[in-house]
C-alpha positions in Angstrom: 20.1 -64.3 -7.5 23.0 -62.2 -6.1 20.4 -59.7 -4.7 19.1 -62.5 -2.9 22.1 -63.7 -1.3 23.0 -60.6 -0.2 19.6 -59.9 1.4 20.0 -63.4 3.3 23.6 -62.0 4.6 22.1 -58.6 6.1 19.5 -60.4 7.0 21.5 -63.0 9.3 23.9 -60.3 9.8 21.6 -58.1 11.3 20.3 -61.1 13.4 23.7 -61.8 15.1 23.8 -58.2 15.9 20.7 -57.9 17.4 21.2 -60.8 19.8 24.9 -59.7 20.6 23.7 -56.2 21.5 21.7 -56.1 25.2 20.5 -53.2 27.1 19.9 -53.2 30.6 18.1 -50.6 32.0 19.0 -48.8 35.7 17.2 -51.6 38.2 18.1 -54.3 36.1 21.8 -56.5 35.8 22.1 -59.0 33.3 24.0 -62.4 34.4 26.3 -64.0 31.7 26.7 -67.5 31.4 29.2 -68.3 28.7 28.9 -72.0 28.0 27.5 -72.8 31.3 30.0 -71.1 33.4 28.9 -67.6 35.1 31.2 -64.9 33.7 29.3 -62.1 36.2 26.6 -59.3 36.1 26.6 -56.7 33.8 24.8 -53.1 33.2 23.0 -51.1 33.7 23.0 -49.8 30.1 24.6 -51.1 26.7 26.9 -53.9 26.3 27.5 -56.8 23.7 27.6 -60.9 24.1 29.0 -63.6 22.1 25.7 -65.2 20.3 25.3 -69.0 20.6 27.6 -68.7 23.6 26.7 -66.6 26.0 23.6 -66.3 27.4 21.8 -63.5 29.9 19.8 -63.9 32.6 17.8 -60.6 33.8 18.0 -60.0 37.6 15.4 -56.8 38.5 16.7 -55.3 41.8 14.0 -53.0 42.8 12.1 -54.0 46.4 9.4 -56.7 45.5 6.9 -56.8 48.0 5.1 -59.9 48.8 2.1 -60.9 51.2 2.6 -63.9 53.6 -1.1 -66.4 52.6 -2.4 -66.3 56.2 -1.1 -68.9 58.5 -2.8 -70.9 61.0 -0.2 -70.8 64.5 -1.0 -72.4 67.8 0.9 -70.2 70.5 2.0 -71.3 73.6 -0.3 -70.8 75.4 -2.2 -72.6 73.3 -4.5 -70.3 71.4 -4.8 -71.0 67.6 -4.7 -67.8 65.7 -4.6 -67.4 62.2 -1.8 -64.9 61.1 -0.8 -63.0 57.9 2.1 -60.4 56.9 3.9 -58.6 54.2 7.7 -58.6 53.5 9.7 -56.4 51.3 12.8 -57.5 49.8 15.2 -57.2 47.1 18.1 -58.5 45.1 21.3 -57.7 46.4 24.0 -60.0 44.6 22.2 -61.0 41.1 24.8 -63.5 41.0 23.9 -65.2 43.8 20.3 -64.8 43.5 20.6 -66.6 40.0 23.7 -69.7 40.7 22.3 -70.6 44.5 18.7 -70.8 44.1 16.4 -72.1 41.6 13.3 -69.5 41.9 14.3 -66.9 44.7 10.6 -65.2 44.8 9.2 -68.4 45.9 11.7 -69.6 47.7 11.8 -66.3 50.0 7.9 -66.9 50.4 8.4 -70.4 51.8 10.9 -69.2 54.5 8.7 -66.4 55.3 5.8 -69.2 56.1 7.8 -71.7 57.8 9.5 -69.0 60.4 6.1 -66.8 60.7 4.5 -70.6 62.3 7.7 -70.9 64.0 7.9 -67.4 66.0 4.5 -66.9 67.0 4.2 -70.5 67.7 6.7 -69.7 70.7 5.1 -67.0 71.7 2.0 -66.3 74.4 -1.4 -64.4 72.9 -0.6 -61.1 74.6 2.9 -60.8 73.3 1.3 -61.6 69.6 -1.3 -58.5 70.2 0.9 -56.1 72.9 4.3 -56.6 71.4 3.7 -56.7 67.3 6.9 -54.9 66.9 9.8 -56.7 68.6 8.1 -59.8 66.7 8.2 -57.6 63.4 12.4 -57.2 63.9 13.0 -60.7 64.8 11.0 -62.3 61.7 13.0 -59.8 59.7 16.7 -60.8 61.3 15.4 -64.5 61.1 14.4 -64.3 57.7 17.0 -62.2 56.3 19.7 -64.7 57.8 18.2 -67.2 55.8 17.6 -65.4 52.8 21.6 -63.9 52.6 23.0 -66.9 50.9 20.9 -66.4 48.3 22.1 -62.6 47.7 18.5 -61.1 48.8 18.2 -58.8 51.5 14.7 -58.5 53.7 14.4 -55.3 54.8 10.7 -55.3 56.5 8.5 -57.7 57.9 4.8 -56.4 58.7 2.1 -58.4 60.7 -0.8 -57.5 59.2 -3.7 -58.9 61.1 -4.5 -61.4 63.7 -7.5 -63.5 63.7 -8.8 -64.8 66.7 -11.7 -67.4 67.0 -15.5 -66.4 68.0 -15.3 -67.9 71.1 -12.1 -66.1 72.1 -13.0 -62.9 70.8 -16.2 -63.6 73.4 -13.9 -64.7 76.1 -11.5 -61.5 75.8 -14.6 -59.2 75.9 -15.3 -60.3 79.0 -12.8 -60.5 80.6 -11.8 -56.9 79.4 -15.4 -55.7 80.4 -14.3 -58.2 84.2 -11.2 -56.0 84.4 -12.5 -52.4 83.8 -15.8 -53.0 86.2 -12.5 -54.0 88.7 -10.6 -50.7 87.9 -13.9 -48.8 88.2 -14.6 -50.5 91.8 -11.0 -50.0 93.1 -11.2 -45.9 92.2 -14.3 -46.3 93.8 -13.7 -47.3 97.3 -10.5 -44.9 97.2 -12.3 -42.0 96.2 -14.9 -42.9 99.4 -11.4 -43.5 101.7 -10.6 -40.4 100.3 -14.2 -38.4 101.4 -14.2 -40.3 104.6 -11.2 -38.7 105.7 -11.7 -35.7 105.0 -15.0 -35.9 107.0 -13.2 -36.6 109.7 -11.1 -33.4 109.5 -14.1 -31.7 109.5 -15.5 -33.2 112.0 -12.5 -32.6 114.6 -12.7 -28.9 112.8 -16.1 -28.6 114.0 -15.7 -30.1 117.2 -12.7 -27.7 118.2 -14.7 -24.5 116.7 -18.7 -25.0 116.7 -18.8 -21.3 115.3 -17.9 -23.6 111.9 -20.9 -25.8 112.1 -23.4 -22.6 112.4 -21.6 -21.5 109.1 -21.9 -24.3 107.8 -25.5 -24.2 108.1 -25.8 -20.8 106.6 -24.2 -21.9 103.9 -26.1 -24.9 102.8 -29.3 -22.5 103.0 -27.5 -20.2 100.5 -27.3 -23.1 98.2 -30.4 -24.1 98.4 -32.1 -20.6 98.2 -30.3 -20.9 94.6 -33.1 -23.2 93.5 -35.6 -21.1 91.9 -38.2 -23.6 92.7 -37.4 -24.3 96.0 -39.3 -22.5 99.4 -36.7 -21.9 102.0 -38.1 -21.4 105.8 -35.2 -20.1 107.9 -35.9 -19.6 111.8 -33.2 -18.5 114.5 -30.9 -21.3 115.7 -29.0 -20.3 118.7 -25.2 -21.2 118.5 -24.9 -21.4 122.3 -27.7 -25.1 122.0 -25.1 -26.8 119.5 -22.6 -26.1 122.0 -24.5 -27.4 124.4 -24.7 -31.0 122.5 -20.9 -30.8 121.8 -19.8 -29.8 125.5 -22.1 -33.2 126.1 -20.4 -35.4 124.3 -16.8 -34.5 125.3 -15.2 -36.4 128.2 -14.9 -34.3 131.3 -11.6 -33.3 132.3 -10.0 -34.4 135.6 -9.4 -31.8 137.6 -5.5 -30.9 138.5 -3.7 -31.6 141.9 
């Protein structure tokens, strides 16, 4: 009977201890409560409670990342896009995160919704797809004003994708297609401009020194004659007859006096 009794003692005995003693490992703090009032975080390793009275709450303070369930945003200029992202974040104050909000995972996720519909709902298509990052550090200052109270820090906020109706997607191919058919026009004409003038150079080269035009000519049959299946024909053309033509159509000069 006394053998019993004993073994109901260390049993018990070892029971207390084993709820007194707590071990918190390195990204972990343990929140005490002693009868309902908050007596602080401990850890990280060994310390001991008062069973029955205290009680611990586990806060884990590595970076949790989450991904934003995508959200359908109208922008202002009035193109609805569906967006998604992914925000990292982590417990700062375990205190906090434990006395000031109920469920600080979800709640975090909520406020990432609410302001991702908010932000891109004030802004225009092309700032959503041109500008991704100056969007990425406001959600992240907006979000991690909110989230302070609650002792968690967001330290990143990623857009992950934006999806764009058919009918849009159709609409920017166009006009992208619209835009570089324009570029491809505009190089165009200034690349003729371009020729043009320099045609004119020559021409006023030529006009000053017909010796040019006979090279000229010499020169085009040499490129030709290059052409191994080409059948070049040269005959004698006298300089003195182009200079002929030129004299002919320059204006006669008024004599001096």
């Amino acid at each position: 009977m006394d053998i019993i009794v004993i073994g109901i003692i260390v049993l018990f005995a070892f029971m207390i201890l084993s709820m007194a003693v707590k071990i918190v490992t390195e990204y972990e703090r343990g929140v005490i409560f002693r009868l309902g009032r908050l007596v602080g975080a401990r850890g990280p390793g060994l310390f001991f409670i008062i069973p029955f009275v205290d009680r611990m709450v586990r806060v884990d303070l590595r970076v949790i990342t989450m991904d934003v369930p995508p959200q359908e945003v109208i922008t202002k200029d009035n193109v609805t896009v569906k967006v998604d992202a992914v925000v990292y974040f982590r417990v700062v104050d375990p205190e906090a995160s434990v006395v000031k909000v109920l469920d600080f995972i979800r709640a975090t996720s909520q406020i990432c919704q609410t302001t991702l519909r908010n932000i891109l709902g004030q802004s225009e298509l092309d700032e959503l797809l041109a500008q991704r990052e100056k969007l990425n550090q406001m959600l992240q200052k907006i979000i991690d004003e909110q989230t302070d109270p609650w002792g968690v820090k967001v330290s990143t906020v990623e857009i992950k994708s934006v999806e764009l109706a058919e009918s849009m997607r159709r609409s920017m191919a166009a006009q992208a297609e619209a835009e570089r058919e324009r570029r491809a026009k505009i190089i165009h004409a200034e690349g003729e401009f371009q020729a043009s003038e320099r045609l004119a150079e020559a021409g006023k080269i030529i006009g000053r020194v017909p010796t040019t035009l006979q090279l000229r000519y010499l020169q085009t049959l040499t490129e030709i004659a290059s052409e191994k299946n080409s059948t070049i024909i040269a005959f004698p053309f006298p300089i003195d007859l182009i200079k002929l033509f030129i004299d002919r159509r320059e204006p006669p000069t008024k004599p001096e006096g």
